[in-house]
KOLROLO-742064 format. One record per residue: x, y, z of N, C-alpha, C in turn. Coordinates in nm, 2 decimals. Atoms other than C-alpha are relative to their C-alpha. Layout:
# KOLROLO-742064
NODE     n.px     n.py     n.pz    ca.px    ca.py    ca.pz     c.px     c.py     c.pz
NODE        X        Y        Z        X        Y        Z        X        Y        Z
...
This chain:
# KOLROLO-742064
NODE     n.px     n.py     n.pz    ca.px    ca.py    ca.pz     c.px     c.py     c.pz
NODE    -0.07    -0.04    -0.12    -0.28    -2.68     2.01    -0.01     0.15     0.02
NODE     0.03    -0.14    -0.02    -0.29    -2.34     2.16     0.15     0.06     0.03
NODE    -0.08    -0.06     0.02     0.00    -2.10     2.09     0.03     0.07     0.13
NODE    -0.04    -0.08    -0.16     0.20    -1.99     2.42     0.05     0.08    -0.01
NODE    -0.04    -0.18    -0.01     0.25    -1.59     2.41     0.13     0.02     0.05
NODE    -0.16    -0.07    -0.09     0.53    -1.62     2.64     0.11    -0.10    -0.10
NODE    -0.13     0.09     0.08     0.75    -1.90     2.45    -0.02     0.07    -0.14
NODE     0.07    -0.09     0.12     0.60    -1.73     2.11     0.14     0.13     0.01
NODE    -0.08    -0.10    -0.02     0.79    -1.41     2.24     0.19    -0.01     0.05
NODE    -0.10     0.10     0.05     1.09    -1.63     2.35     0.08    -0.03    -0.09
NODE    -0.10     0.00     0.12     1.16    -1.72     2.02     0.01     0.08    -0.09
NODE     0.01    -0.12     0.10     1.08    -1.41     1.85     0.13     0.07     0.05
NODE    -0.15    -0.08     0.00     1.41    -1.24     2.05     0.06    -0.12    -0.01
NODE    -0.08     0.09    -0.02     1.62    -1.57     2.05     0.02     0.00    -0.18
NODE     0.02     0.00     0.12     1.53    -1.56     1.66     0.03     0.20    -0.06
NODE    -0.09    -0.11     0.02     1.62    -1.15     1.65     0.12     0.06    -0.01
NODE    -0.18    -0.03    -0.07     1.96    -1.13     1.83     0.10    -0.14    -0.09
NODE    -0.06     0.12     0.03     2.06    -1.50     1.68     0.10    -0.06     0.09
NODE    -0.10     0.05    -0.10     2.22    -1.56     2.03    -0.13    -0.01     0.10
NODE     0.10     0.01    -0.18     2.05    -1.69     2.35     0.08     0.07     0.11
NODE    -0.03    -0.13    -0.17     2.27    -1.50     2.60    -0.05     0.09    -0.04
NODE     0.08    -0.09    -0.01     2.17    -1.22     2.46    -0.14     0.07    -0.02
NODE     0.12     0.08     0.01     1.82    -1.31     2.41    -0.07     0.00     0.13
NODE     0.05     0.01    -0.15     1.83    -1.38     2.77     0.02     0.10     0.08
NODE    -0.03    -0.14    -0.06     1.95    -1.05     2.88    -0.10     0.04    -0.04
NODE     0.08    -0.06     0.05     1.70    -0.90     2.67    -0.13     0.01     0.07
NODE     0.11     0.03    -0.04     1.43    -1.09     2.83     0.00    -0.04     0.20
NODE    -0.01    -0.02    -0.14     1.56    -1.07     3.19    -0.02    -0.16     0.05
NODE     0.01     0.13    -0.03     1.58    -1.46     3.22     0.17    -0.05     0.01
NODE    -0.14     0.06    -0.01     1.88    -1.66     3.29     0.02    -0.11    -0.14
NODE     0.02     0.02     0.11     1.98    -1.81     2.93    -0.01    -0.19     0.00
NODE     0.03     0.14    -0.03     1.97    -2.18     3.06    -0.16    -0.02     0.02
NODE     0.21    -0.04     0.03     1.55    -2.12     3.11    -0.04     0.02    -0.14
NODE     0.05    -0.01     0.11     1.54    -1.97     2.79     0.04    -0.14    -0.12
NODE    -0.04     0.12     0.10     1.69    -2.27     2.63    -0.09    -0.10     0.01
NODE     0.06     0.09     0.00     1.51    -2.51     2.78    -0.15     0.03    -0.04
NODE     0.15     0.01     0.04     1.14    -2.33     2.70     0.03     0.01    -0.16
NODE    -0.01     0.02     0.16     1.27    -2.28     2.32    -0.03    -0.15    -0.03
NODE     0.01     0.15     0.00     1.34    -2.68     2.34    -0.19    -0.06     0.00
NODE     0.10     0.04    -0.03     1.01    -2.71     2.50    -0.15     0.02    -0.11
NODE     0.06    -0.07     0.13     0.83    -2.50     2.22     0.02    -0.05    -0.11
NODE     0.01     0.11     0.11     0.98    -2.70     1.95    -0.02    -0.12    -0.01
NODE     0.02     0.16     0.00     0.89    -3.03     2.09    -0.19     0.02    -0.04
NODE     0.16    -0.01    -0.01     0.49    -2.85     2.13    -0.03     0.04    -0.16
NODE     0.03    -0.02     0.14     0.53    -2.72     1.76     0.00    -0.15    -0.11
NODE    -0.03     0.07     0.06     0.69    -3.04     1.67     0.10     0.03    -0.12
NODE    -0.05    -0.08     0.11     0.91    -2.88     1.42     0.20     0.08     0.03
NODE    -0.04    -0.02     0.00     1.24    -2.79     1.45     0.08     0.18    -0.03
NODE     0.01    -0.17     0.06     1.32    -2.36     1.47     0.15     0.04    -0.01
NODE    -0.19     0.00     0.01     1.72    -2.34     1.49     0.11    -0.08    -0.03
NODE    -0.16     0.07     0.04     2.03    -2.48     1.39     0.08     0.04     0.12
NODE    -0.09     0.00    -0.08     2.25    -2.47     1.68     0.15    -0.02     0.02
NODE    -0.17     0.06    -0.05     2.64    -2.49     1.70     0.02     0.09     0.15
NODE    -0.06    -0.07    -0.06     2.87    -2.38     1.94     0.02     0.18    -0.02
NODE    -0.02    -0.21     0.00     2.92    -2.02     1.81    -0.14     0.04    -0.10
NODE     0.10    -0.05     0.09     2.58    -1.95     1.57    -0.12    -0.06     0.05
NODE     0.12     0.05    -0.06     2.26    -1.97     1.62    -0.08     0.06    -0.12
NODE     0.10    -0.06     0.16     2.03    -1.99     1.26    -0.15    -0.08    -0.03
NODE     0.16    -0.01     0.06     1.67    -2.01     1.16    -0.02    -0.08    -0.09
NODE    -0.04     0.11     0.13     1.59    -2.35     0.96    -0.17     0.06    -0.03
NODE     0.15    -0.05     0.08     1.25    -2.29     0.73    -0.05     0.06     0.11
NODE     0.17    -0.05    -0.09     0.99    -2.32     0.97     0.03     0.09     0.09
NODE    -0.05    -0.07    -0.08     1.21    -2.11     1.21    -0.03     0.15    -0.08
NODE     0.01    -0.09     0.09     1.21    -1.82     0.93    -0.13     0.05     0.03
NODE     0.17    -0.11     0.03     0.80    -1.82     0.87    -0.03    -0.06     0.15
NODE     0.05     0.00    -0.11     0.78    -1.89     1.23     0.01     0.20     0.05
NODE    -0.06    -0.13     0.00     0.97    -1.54     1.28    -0.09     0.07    -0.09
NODE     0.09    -0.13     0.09     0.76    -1.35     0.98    -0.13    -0.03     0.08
NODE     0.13     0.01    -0.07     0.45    -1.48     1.17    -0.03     0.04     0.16
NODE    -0.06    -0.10    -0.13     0.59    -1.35     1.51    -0.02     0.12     0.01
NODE    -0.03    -0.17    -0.01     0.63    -1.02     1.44    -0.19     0.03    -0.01
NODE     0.17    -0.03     0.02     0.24    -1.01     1.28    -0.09    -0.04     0.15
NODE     0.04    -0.04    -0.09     0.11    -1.16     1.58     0.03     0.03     0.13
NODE    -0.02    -0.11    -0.09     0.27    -1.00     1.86    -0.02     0.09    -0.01
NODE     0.07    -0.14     0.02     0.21    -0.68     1.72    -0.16     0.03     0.01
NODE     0.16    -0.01    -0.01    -0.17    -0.77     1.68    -0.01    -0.04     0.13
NODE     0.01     0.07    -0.11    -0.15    -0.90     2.03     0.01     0.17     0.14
NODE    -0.02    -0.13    -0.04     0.03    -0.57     2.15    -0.10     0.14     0.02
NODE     0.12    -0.10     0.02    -0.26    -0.34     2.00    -0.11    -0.04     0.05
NODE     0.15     0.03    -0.07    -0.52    -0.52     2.13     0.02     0.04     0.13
NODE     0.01    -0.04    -0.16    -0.39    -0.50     2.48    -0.04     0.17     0.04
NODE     0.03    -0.11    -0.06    -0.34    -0.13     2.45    -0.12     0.05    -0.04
NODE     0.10    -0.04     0.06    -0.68    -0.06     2.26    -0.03    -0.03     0.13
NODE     0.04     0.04    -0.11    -0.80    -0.26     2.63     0.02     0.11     0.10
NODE    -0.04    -0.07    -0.12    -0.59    -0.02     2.87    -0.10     0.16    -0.09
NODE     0.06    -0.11     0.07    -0.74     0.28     2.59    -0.13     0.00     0.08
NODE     0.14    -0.05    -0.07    -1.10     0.20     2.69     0.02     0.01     0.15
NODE     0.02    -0.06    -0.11    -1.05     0.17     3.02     0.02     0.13     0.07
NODE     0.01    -0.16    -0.03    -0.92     0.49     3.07    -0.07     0.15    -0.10
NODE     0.09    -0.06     0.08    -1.17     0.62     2.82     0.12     0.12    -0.08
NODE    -0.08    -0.04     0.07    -0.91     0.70     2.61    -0.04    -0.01    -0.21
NODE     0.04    -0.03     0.16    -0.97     0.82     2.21     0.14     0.05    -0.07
NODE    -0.09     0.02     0.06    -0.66     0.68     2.00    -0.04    -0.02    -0.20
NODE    -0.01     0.02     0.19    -0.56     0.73     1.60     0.09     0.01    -0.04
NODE    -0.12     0.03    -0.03    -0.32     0.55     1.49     0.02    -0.03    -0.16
NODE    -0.04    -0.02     0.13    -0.16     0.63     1.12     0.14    -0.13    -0.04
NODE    -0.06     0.09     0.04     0.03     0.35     0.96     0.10     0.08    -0.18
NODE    -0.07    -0.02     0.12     0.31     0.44     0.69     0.11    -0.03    -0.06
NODE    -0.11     0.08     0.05     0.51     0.32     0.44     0.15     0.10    -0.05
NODE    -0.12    -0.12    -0.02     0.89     0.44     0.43     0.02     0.09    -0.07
NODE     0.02    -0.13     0.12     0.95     0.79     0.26    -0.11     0.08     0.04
NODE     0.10    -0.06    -0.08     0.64     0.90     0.35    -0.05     0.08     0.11
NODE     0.04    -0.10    -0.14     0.52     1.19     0.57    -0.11     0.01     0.06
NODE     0.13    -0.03    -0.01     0.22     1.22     0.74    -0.02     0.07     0.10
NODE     0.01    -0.04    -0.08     0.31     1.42     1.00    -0.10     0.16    -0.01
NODE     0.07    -0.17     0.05     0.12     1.77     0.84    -0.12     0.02     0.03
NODE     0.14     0.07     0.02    -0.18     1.58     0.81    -0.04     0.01     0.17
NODE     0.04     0.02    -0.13    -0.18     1.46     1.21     0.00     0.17     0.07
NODE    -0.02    -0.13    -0.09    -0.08     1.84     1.33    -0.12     0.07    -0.05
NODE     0.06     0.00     0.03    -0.35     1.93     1.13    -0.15    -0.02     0.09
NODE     0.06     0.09    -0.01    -0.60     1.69     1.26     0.01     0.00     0.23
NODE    -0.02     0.01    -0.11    -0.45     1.73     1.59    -0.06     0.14     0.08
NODE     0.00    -0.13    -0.08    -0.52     2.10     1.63    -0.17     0.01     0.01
NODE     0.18     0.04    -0.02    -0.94     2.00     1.57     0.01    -0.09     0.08
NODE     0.01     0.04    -0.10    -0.90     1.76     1.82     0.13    -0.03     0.11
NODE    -0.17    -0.02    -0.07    -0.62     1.78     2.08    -0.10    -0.10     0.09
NODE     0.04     0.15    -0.10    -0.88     1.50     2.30     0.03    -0.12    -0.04
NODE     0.01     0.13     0.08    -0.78     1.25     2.06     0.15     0.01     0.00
NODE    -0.15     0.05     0.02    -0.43     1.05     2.09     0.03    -0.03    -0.14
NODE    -0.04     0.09     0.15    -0.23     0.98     1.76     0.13    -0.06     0.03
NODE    -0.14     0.03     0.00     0.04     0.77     1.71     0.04    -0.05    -0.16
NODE    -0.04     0.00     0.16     0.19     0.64     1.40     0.03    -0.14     0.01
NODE    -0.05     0.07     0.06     0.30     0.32     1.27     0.12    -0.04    -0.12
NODE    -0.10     0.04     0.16     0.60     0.21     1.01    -0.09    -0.12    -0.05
NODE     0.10     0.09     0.06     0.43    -0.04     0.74     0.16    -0.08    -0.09
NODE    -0.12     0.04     0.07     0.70    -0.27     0.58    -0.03    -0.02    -0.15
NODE     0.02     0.00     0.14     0.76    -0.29     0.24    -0.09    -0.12    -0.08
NODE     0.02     0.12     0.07     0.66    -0.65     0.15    -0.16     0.01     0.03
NODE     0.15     0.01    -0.04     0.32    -0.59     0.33    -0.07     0.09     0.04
NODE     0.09    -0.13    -0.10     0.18    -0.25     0.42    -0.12    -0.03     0.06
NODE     0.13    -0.01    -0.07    -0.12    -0.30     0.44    -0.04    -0.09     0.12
NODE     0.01     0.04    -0.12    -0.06    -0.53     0.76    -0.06     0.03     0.10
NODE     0.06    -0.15    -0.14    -0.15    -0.26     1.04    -0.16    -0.02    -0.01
NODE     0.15    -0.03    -0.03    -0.46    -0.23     0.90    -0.08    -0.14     0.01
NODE     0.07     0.13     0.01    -0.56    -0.59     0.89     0.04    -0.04     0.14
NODE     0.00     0.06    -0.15    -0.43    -0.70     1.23    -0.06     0.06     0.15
NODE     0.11    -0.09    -0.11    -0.57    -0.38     1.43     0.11     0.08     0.06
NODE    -0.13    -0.10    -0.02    -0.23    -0.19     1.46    -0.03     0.14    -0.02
NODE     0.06    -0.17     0.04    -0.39     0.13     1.26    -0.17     0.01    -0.02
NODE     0.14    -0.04     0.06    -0.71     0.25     1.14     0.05     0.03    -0.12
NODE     0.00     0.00     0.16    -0.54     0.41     0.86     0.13    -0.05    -0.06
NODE    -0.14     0.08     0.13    -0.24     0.33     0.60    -0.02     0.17    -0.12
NODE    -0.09    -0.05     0.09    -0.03     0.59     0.44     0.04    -0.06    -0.10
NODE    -0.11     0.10     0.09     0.11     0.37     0.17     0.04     0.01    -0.12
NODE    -0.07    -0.03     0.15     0.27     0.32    -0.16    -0.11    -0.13    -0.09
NODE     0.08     0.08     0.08     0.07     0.11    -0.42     0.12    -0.07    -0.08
NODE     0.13     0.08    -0.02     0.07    -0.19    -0.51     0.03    -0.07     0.15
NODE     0.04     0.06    -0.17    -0.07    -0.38    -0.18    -0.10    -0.07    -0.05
NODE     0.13     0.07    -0.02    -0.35    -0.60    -0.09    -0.08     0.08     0.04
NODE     0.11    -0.11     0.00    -0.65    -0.40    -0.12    -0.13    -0.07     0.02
NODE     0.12     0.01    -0.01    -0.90    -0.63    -0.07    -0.04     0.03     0.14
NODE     0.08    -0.05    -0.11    -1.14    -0.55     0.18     0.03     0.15     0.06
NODE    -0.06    -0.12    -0.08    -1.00    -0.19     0.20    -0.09     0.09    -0.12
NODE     0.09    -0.14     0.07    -1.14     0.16     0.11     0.18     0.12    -0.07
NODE    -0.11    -0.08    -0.01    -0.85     0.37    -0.07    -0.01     0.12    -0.09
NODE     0.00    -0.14     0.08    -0.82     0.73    -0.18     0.11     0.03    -0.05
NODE    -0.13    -0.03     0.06    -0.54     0.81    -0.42     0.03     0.15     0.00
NODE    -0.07    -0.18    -0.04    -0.34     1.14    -0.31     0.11     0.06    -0.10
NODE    -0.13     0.00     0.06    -0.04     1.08    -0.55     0.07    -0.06    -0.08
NODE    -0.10     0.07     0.06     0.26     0.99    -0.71     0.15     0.02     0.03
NODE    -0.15     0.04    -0.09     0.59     0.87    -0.61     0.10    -0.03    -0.14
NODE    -0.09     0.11     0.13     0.87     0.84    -0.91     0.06    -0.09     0.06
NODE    -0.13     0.03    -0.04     1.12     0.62    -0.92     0.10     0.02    -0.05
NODE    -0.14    -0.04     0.03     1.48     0.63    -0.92     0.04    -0.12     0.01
NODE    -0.16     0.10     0.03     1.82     0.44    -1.01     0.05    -0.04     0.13
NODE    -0.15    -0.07    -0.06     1.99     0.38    -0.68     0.10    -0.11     0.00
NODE    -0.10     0.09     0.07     2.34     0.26    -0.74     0.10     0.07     0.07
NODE    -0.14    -0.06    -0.07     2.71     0.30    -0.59     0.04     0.11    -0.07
NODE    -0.07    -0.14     0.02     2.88     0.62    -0.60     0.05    -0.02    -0.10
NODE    -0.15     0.03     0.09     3.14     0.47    -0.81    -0.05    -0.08    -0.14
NODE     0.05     0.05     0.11     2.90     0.28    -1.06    -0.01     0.08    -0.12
NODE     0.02     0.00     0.13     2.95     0.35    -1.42    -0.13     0.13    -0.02
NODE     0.12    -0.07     0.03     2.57     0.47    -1.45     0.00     0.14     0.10
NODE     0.00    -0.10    -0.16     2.63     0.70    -1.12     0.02     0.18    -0.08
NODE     0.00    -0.09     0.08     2.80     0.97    -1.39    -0.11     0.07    -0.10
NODE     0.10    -0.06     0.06     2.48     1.02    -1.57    -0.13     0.07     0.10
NODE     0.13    -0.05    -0.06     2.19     1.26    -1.50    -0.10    -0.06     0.05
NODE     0.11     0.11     0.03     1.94     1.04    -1.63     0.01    -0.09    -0.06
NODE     0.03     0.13     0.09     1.84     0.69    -1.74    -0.14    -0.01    -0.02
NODE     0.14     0.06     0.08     1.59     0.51    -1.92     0.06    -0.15     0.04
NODE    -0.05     0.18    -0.07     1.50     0.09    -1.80     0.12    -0.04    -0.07
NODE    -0.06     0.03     0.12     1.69     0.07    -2.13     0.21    -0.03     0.06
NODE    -0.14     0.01    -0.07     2.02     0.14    -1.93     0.04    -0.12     0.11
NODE     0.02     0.05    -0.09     1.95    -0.08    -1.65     0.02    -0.19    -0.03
NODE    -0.04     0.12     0.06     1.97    -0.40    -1.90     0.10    -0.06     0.03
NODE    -0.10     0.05    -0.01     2.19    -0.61    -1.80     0.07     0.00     0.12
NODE    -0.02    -0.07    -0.12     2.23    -0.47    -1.43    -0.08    -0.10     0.08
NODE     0.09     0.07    -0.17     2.15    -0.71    -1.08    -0.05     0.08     0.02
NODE     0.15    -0.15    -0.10     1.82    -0.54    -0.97    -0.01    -0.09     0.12
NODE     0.00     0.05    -0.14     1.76    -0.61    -0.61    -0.15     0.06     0.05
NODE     0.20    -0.03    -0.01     1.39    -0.54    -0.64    -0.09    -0.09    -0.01
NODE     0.11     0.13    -0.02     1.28    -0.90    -0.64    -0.06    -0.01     0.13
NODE     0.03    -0.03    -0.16     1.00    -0.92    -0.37     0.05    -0.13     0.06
NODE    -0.02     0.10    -0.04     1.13    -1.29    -0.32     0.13    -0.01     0.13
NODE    -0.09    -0.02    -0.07     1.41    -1.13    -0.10    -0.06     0.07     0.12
NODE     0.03    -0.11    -0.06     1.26    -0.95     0.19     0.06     0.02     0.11
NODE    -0.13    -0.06    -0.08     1.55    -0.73     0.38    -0.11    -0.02     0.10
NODE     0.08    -0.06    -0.16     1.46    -0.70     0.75    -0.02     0.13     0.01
NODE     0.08    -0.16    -0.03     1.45    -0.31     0.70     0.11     0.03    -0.17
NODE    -0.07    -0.11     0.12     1.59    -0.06     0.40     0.11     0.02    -0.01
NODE    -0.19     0.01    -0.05     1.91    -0.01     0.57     0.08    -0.10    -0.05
NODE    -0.10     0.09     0.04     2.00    -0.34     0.52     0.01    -0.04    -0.18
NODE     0.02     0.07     0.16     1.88    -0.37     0.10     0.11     0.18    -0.03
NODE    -0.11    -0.08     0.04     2.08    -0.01     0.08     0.18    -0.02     0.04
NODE    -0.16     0.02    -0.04     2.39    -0.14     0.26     0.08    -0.14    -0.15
NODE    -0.02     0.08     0.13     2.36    -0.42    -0.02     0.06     0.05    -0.11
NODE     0.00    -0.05     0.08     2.31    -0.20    -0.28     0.19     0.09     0.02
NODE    -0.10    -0.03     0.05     2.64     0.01    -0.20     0.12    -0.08     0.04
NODE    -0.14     0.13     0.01     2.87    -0.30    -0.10    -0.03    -0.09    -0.18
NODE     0.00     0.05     0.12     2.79    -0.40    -0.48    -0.06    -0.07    -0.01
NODE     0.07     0.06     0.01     2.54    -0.64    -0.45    -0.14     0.01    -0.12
NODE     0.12    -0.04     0.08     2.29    -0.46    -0.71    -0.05     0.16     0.02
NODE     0.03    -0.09     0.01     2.13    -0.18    -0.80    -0.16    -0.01     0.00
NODE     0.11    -0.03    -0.06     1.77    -0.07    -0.69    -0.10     0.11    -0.09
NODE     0.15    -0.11     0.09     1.45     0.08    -0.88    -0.06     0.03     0.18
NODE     0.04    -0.03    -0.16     1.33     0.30    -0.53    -0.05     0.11    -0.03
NODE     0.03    -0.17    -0.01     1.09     0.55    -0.47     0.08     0.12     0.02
NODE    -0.07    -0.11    -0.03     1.20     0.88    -0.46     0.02     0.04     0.13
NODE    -0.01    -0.03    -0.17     1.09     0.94    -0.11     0.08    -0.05     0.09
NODE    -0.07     0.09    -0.06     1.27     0.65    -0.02     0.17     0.02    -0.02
NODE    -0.14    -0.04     0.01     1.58     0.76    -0.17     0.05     0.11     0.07
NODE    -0.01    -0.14    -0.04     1.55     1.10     0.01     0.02     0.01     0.12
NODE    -0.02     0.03    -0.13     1.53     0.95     0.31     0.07    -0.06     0.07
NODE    -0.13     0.08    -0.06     1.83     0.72     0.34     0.10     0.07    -0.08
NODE    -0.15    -0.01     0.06     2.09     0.95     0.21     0.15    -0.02     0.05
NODE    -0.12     0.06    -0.07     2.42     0.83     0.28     0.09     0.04    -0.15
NODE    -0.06     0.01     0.13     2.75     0.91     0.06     0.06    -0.06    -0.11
NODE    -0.07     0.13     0.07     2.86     0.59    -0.09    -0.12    -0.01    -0.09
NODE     0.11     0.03     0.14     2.49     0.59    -0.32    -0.02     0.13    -0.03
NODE     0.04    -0.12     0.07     2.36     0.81    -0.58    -0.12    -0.04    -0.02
NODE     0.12    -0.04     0.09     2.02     0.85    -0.73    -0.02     0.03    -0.10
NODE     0.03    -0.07     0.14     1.92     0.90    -1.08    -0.13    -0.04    -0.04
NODE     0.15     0.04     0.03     1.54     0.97    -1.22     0.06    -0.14    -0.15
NODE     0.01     0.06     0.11     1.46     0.73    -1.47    -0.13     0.01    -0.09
NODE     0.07    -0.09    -0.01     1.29     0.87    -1.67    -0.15    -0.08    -0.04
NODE     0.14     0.08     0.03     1.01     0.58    -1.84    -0.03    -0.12     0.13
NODE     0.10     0.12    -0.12     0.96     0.39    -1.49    -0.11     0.05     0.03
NODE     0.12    -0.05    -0.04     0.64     0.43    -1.40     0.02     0.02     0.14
NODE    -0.05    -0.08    -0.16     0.61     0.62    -1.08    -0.11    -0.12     0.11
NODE     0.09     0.07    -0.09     0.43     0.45    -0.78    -0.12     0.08     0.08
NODE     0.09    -0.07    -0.03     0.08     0.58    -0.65     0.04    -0.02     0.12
NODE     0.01     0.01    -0.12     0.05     0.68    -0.30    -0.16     0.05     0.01
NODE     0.15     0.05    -0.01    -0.28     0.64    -0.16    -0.01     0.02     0.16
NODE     0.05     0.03    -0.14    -0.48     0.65     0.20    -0.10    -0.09    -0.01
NODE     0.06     0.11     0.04    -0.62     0.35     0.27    -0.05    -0.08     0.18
NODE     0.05     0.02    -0.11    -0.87     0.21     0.56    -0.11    -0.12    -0.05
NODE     0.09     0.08     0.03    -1.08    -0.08     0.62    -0.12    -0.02    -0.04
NODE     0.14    -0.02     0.05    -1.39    -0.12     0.42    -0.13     0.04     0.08
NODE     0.11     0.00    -0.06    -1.64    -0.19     0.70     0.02     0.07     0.11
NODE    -0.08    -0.09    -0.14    -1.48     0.11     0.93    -0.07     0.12    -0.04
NODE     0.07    -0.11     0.05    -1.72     0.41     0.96     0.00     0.08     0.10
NODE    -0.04    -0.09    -0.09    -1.58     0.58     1.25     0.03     0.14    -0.04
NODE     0.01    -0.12     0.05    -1.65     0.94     1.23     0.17     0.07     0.01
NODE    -0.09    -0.06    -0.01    -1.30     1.06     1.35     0.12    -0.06    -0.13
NODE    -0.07     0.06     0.11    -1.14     0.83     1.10    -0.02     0.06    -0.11
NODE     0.04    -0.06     0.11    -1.35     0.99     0.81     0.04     0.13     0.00
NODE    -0.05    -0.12     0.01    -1.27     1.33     0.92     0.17     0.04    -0.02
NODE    -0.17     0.00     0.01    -0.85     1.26     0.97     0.01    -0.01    -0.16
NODE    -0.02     0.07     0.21    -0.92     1.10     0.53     0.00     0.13    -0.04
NODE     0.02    -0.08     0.07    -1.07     1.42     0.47     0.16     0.13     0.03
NODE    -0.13    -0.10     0.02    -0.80     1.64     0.60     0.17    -0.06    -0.04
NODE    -0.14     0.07     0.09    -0.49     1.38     0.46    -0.03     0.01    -0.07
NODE    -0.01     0.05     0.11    -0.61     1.35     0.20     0.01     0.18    -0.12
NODE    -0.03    -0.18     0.04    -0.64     1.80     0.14     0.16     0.00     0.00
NODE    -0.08    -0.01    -0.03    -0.30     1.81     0.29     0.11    -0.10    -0.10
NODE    -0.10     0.05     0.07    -0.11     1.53     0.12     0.01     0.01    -0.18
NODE     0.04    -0.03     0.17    -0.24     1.62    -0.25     0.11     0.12    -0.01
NODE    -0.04    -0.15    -0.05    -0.13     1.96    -0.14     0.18     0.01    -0.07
């Protein structure tokens, strides 16, 4: 069967908001239309995508990796179009993908000031899958944290990322400078990838409502501070490489030139 873009997008907000009125506001439809093309879209999938009562509205399996498969191709859907409106207006786009914590802004101003003809935009890369962007046609390159799926990719290692403890203000371990894993025994970790939050926000809001404690890059800790968590190095975790990372069979000159100056600047 052939996948309908518009019902596709449909259930990607109706599956966002977990409400069809506002689903239907969202999408400038009246929420009786949107109901009946969701219906219509699970009779063409065959498959069932919600649970429906009166007051909730929830995501049964196939609804879930319907939703993680949504997001991937819309967004591949999205870039293509604008790479389309790019050439037409002979437009020359570069577009940096990165994983949270991460800066890469020194690099682009850099990069920007040898060519100011050339557009950049950026990307976020999610945790469970960075290297996404660069596989669906979202970036050219990937800022990212290691480990990732690397095949078919070219990557130059710039770094290292420690990690840290993070844990509630009020946790026991919270009093100490430092730990070792050693401390950590016996402690809910919320670092299984079998969980994957919808953003950081929500696995830190976990972490300081008591839910567990978190092995997290540094960068990452540095970048959601909030007062209710702490940070503590640890000191035998092994740190995480950070890396620049583009697709193997990509030999675009302006791409090779942006590697050479991120990759000066982020060592830096």
């Amino acid at each position: 069967m052939d996948l309908d873009l518009r019902k596709l997008r449909y259930f990607a907000a109706v599956a966002e908001h977990r409400h069809f009125g506002r689903a239907a506001e969202k999408l400038y439809i009246a929420q009786p239309v949107l109901s009946r093309q969701i219906r219509a879209f699970e009779q063409e999938l065959d498959c069932v995508l919600f649970v429906r009562t009166t007051r909730t509205v929830e995501l049964t399996a196939a609804g879930r990796q319907l939703h993680e498969e949504a997001q991937r191709i819309l967004a591949a859907v999205d870039a293509a179009v604008r790479r389309v409106h790019d050439a037409d207006r002979g437009v020359r786009r570069l577009v940096v993908a990165f994983s949270a914590g991460l800066y890469v802004s020194e690099a682009i101003r850099q990069f920007s000031t040898r060519h100011p003809e050339v557009e950049t935009d950026v990307v976020p890369a999610r945790w469970w899958e960075p290297d996404a962007p660069l596989r669906d046609g979202r970036a050219q390159i990937g800022y990212l944290r290691r480990p990732f799926d690397e095949t078919g990719l070219r990557t130059i290692s710039v770094g290292h990322d420690p990690r840290v403890a993070c844990m509630p203000a009020s946790h026991p371990l919270a009093a100490r400078r430092e730990l070792a894993l050693a401390d950590l025994d016996g402690e809910r970790m919320l670092d299984a990838p079998a969980r994957r939050s919808s953003s950081l926000e929500e696995k830190f809001e976990r972490i300081a409502s008591g839910h567990g404690l978190a092995l997290v890059p540094l960068s990452v800790a540095r970048a959601y501070v909030r007062p209710d968590l702490v940070h503590r190095p640890v000191a035998d975790a092994p740190a995480a490489e950070t890396c620049l990372a583009v697709p193997a069979n990509h030999h675009d000159k302006l791409v090779r030139e942006f590697l050479d100056i991120a990759a000066a600047t982020l060592r830096h």
